[in-house]
ROGU-906339 format. One record per residue (C-alpha): residue number from 1; x, y, z. Coordinates in steps of 0.1 Angstrom, whole numbers, plus 5000, padded with zeros to 4 digits. Each point is the difference from the previous one (the first is absolute). Layout:
N
<r NUM <X Y Z>>
...
***
This chain:
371
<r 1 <2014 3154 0335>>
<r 2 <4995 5032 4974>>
<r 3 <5006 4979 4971>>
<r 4 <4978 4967 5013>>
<r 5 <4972 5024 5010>>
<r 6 <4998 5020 4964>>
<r 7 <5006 4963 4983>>
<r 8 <4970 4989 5021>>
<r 9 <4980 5028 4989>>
<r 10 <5009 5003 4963>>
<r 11 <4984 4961 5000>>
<r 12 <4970 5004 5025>>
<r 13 <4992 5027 4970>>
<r 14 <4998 4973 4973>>
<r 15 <4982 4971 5010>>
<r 16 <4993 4973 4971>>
<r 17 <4976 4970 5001>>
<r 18 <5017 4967 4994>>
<r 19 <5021 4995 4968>>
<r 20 <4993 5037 4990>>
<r 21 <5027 5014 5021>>
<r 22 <5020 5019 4970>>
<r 23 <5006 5032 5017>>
<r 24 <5010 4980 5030>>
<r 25 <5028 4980 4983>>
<r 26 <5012 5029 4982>>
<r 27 <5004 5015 5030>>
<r 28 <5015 4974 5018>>
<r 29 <5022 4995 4967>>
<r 30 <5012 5036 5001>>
<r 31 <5008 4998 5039>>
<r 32 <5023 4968 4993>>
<r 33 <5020 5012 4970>>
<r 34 <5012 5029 5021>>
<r 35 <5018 4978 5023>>
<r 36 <5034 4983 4996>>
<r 37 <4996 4972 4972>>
<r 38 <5033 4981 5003>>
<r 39 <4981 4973 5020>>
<r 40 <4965 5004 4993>>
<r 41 <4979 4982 4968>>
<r 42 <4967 5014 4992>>
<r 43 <4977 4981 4982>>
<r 44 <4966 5011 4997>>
<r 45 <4968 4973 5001>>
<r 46 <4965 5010 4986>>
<r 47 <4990 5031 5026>>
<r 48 <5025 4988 5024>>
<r 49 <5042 4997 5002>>
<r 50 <5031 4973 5011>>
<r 51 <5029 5021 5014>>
<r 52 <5030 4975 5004>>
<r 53 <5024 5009 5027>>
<r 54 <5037 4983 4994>>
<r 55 <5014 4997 5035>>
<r 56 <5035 5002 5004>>
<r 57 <5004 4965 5011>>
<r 58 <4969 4983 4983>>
<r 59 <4993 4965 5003>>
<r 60 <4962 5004 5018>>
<r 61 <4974 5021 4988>>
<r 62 <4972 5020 5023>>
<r 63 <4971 5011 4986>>
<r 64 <4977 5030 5012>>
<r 65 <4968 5008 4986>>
<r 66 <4978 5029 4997>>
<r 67 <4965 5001 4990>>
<r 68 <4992 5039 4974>>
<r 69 <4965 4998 4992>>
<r 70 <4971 5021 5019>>
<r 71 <4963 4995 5005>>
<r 72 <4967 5010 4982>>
<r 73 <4994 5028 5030>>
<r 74 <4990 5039 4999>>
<r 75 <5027 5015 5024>>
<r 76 <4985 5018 5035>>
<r 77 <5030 5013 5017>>
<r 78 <5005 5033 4987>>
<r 79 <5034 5002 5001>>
<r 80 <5019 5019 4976>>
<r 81 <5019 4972 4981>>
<r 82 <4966 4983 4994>>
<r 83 <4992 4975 4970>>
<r 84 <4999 5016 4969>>
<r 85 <4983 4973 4982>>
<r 86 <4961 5001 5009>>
<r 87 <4986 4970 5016>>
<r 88 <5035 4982 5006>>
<r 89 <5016 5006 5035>>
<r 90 <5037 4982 5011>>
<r 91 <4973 4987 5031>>
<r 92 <5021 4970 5008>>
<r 93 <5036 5014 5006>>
<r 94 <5014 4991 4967>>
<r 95 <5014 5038 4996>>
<r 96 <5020 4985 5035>>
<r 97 <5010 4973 4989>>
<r 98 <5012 5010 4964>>
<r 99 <5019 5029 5021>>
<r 100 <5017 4980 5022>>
<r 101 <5015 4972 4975>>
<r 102 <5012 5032 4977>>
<r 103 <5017 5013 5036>>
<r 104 <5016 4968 5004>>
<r 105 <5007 4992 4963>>
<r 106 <5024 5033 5003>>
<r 107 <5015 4991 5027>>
<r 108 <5010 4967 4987>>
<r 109 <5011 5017 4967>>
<r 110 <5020 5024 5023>>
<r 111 <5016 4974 5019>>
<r 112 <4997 4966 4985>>
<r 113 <4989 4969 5024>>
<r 114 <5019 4971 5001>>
<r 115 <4973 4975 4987>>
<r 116 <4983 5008 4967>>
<r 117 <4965 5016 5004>>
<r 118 <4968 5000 4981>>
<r 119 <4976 5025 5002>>
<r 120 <4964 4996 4984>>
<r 121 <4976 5026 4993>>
<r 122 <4970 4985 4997>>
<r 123 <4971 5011 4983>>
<r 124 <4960 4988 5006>>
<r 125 <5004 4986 5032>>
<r 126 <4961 5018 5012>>
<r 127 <4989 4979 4965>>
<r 128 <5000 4981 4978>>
<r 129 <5035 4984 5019>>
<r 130 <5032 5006 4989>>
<r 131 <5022 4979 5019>>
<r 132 <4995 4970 4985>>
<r 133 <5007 5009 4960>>
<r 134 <5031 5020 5013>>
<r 135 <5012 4964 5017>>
<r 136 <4995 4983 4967>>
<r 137 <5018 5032 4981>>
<r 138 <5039 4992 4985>>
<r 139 <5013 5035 5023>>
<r 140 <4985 4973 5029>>
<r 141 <5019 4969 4980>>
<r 142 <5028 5018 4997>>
<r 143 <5007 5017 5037>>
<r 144 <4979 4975 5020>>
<r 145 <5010 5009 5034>>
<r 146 <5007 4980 5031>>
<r 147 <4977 5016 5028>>
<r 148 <4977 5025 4990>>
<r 149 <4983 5023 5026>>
<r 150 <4973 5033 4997>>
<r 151 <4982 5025 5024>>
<r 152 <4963 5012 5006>>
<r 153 <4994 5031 5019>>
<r 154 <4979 4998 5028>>
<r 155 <4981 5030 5009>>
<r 156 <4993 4985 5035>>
<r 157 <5035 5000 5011>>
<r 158 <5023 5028 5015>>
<r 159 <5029 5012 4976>>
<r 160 <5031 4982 5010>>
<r 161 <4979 4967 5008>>
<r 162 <5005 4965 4975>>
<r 163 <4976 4975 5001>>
<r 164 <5002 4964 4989>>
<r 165 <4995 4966 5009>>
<r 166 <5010 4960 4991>>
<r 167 <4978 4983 4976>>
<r 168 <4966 5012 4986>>
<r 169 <5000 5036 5000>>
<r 170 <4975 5012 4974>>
<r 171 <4970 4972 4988>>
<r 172 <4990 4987 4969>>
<r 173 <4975 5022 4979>>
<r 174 <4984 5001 4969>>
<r 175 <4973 5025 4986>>
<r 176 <4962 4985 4993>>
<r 177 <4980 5012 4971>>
<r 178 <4963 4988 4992>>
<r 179 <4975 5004 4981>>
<r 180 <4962 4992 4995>>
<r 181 <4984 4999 4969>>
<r 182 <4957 4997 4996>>
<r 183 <4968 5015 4988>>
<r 184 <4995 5043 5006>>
<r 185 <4963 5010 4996>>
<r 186 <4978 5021 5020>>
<r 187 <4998 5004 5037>>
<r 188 <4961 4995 4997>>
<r 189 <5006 4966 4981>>
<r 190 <5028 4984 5021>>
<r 191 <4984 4963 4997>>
<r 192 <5012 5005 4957>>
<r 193 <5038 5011 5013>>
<r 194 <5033 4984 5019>>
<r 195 <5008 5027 5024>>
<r 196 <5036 4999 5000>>
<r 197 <5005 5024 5033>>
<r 198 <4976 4983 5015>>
<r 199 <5025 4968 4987>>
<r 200 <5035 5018 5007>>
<r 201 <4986 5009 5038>>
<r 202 <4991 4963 5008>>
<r 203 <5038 4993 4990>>
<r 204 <5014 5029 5019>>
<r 205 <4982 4985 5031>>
<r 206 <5005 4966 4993>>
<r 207 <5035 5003 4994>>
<r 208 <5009 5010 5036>>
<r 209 <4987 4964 5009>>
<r 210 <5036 4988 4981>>
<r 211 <5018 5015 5032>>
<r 212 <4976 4996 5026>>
<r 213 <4991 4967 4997>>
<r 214 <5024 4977 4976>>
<r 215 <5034 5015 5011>>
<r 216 <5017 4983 5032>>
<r 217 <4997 5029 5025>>
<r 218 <5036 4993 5011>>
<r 219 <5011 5007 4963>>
<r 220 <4996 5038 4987>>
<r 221 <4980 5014 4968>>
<r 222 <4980 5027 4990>>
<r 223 <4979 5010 4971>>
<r 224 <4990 5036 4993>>
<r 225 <4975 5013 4975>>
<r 226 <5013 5035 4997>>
<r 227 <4980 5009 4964>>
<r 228 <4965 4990 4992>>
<r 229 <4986 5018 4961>>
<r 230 <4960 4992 4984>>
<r 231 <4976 5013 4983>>
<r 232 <4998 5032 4982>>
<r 233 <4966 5021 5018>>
<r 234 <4978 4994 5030>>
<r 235 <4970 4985 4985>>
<r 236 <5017 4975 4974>>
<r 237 <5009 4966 5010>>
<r 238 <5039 4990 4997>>
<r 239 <5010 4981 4974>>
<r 240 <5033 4996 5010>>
<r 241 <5021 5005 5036>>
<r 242 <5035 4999 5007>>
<r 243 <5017 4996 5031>>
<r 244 <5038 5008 5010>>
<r 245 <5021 4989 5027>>
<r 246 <5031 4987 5014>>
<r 247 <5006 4968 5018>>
<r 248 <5029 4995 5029>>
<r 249 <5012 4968 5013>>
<r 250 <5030 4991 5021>>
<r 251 <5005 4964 4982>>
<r 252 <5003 4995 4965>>
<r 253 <4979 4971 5001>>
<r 254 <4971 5017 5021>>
<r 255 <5001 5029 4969>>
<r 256 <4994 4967 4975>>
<r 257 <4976 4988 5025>>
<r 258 <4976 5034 5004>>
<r 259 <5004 5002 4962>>
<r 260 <4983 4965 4992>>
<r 261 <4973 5013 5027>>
<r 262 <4996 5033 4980>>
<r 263 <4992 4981 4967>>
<r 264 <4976 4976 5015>>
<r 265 <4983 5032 5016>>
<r 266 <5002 5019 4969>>
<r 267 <4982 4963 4985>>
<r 268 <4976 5002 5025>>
<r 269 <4987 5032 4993>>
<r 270 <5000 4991 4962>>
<r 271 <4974 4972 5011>>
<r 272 <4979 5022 5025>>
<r 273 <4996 5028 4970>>
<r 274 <5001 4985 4971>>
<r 275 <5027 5024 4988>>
<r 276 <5037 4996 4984>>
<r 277 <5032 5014 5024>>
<r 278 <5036 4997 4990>>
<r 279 <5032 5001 5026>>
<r 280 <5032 5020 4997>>
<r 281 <5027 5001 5026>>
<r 282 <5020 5029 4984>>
<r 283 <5030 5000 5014>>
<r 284 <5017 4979 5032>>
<r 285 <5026 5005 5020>>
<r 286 <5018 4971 5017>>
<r 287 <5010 5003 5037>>
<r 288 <5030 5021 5013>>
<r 289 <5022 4973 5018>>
<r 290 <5031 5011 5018>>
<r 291 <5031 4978 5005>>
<r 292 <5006 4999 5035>>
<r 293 <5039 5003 4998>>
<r 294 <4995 5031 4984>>
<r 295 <4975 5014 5024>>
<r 296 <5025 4989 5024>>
<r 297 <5027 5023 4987>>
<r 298 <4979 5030 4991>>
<r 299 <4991 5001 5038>>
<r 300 <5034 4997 5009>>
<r 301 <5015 5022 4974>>
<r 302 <4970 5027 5008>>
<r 303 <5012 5001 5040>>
<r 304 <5032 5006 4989>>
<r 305 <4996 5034 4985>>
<r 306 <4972 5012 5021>>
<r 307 <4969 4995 4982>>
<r 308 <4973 4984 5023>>
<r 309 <4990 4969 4987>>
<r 310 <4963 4982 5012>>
<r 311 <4989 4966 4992>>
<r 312 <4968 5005 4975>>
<r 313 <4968 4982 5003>>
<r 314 <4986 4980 4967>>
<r 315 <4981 5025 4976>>
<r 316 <4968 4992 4973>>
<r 317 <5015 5021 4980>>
<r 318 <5016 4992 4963>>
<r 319 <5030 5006 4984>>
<r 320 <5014 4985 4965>>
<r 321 <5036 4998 5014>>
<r 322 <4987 4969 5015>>
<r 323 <5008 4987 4969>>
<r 324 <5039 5009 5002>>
<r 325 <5003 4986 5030>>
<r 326 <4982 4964 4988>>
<r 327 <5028 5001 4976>>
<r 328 <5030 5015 5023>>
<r 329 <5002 5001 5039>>
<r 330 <5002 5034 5014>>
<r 331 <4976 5016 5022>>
<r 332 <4976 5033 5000>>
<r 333 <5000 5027 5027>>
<r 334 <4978 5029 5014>>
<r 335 <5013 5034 5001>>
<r 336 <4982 5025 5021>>
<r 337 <4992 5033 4988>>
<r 338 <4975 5013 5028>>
<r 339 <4969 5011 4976>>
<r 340 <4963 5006 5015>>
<r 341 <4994 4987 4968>>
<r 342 <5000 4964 4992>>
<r 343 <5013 4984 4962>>
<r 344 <4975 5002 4973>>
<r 345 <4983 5033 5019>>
<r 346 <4998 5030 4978>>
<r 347 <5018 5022 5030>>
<r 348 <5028 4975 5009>>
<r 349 <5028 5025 5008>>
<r 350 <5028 4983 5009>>
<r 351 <5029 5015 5018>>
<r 352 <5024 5005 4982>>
<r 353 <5030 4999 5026>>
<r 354 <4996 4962 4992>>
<r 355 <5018 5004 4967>>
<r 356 <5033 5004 5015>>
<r 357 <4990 4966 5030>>
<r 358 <4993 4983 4967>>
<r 359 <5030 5004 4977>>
<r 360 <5022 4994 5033>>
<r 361 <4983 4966 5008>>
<r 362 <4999 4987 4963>>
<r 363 <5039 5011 4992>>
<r 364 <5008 4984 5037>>
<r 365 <4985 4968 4988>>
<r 366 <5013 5001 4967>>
<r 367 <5034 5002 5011>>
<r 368 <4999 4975 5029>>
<r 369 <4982 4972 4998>>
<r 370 <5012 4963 5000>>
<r 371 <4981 4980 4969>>
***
């Protein structure tokens, strides 16, 4: 528990955004070259690293992934171990996460499984996604494994509680970027301007009308406009608007669906203001899907060495390990951590008594379950 808990704080210290975690991989780096290497291969990827496990009988692979990057956040809690890097904060976890797949990386090095293991540290899963270029990578090609599975922490839960469920357990999302483009001028003179807040608001109003009233009730979406920016002073008329948001389905088709609606929106307000807008979707995130025999197992194999396992409820939340398990069945759970806090909060303070419930699920798994 010492050694998880000073691991756990020498990351939470270090937070990097997506695809600039260098001090992170170093020191994940460091941390795996000081374990046994006669059946570990190392090979780094980008901001991220493969670490091949050879198991003493071989023949299937299991794959575990881990997620390293942190969020653009100013840390709140005080504590003593708190980000050193201004405005970047580990505010979903990761510093878990990365803790607890290094815990259970040495105890596999220590004393080697019988199938062969690969553990991924991935970087940029907050943005811009980094699951799906590590699938495509030649590390991926080369140690594709047969199931893959991952963990979330779930401030909501009591430590020593897993949470998980059959089928759709995190929904599709993608990010929404717009912007409006028209005539600034003088707030005395708006008839000779194209108010682009006043253009950008219609929208942000508007848009709602996408969920309320062209998605089947029995299905489930959301759209969220969490950033609006225009203008530059109070008595100048915007030139130009941009709004930000995010966009949640629990069907890939209803995310292609509200998409189409967005555009003819965004075309709407084109025609109603005379202006120009352009669409971005950033980055998406395809649906977590679990395979139910795995699920199956977990709960099973979760019972069997006291951890208390409850079925999990489908989340709007995102996560780009979706895309692993599109390409490779496996399955993601919740592991509670008991924080006031919830993820993406600037004082999420996690307990860290979860480390150890963690590393002893993950290694249970790993050496146990039937592919």
């Amino acid at each position: 528990m010492e050694e998880l808990q000073s691991v756990r704080r020498d990351l939470h210290r270090i937070p990097e955004l997506g695809f600039q975690e260098l001090k992170t991989q170093q020191y994940l780096l460091s941390f795996i070259q000081n374990l046994p290497q006669e059946r570990l291969i190392v090979e780094p990827w980008k901001t991220g690293i493969f670490v091949f496990v050879k198991g003493t009988k071989g023949g299937h692979t299991i794959g575990y992934r881990t997620d390293i990057d942190g969020l653009p956040i100013q840390e709140e809690t005080g504590l003593s171990y708190a980000s050193e890097h201004d405005g970047k904060m580990h505010a979903c976890g990761h510093d878990f996460h990365m803790t607890i797949a290094l815990g259970v990386l040495k105890k596999l090095a220590e004393h080697p499984p019988e199938s062969n293991v690969l553990v991924i540290f991935q970087p940029a899963e907050e943005g811009p996604g980094g699951a799906w270029p590590m699938l495509q990578s030649d590390p991926m090609k080369k140690y594709r494994p047969d199931m893959i599975f991952a963990l979330h922490i779930a401030p909501e839960l009591p430590v020593g509680t897993v949470s998980s469920r059959e089928g759709l357990l995190f929904a599709n999302t993608s990010e929404l970027y717009v912007d409006f483009h028209g005539v600034g001028g003088h707030a005395a003179y708006p008839h000779r301007t194209k108010d682009m807040v006043l253009a950008a608001s219609h929208f942000v109003v508007d848009v709602q009308q996408i969920i309320s009233r062209m998605i089947d009730p029995l299905d489930s979406a959301v759209i969220t406009i969490g950033k609006m920016t225009g203008g530059t002073v109070q008595n100048i008329i915007a030139e130009h608007a941009r709004v930000e948001g995010t966009i949640r389905t629990l069907k890939p088709e209803t995310m292609n669906k509200v998409k189409e609606k967005i555009e003819r929106t965004v075309k709407a307000i084109e025609i109603r203001y005379d202006c120009e807008t352009s669409v971005d979707y950033g980055a998406s995130y395809f649906q977590v899907w679990n395979d139910g025999k795995y699920v199956a197992q977990f709960r099973q194999e979760m019972e069997d060495i006291g951890i208390r396992f409850v079925e999990a409820g489908q989340a709007m939340t995102g996560e780009d390990f979706g895309y692993m398990l599109k390409e490779i069945p496996g399955f993601m759970f919740w592991l509670g951590v008991e924080s006031p806090y919830g993820l993406h909060h600037a004082r999420l303070t996690p307990k860290e008594e979860a480390l150890e419930v963690g590393v002893k699920a993950v290694e249970h798994v790993i050496r146990t379950i039937q592919i």
